[in-house]
Phi, psi and omega in degrees: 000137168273165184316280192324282191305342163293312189306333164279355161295305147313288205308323191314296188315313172310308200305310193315289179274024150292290207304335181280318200265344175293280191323314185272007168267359180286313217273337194302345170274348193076009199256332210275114185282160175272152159224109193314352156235045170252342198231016174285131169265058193230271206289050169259291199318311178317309187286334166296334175298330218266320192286314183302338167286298235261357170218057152268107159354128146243118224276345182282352169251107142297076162302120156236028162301138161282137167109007162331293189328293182313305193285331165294330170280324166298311200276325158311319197271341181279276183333325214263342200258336162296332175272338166312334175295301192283354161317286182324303173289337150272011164296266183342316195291000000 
């Protein structure tokens, strides 16, 4: 993966559990209509599949950008808060 697919990767993943911690402060309220495919476990699984590719070690990205550090730490905090996550939620089951 090059740089540019990593940033879209991240930003896809942010968007995703923005979009995840909304609905579910939605639904905690009672305001939230369900749609079946925001609560299919088909699209959980896609997405555990889609996350679990994009933060597996890849041996074809060589960062030769300034600024390594900074991205590494970013894509660290990004991986620590997605496996907290995903911690939490097989805890619920």
């Amino acid at each position: 993966m090059n740089h540019s697919n990593l940033d879209k990767a991240a930003t896809r993943i942010q968007a995703s559990y923005r979009g995840y911690k909304t609905r579910k402060e939605l639904s905690s309220i009672g305001t939230h209509e369900q749609h079946p495919s925001s609560t299919s476990p088909r699209t959980h699984d896609e997405y555990d599949n889609t996350h679990n590719k994009i933060l597996s070690p890849s041996a074809e990205y060589h960062p030769e950008v300034d600024g390594e550090d900074d991205d590494n730490a970013a894509a660290t905090k990004i991986q620590a808060a997605y496996r907290g996550y995903r911690v939490r939620k097989d805890l619920e089951k």
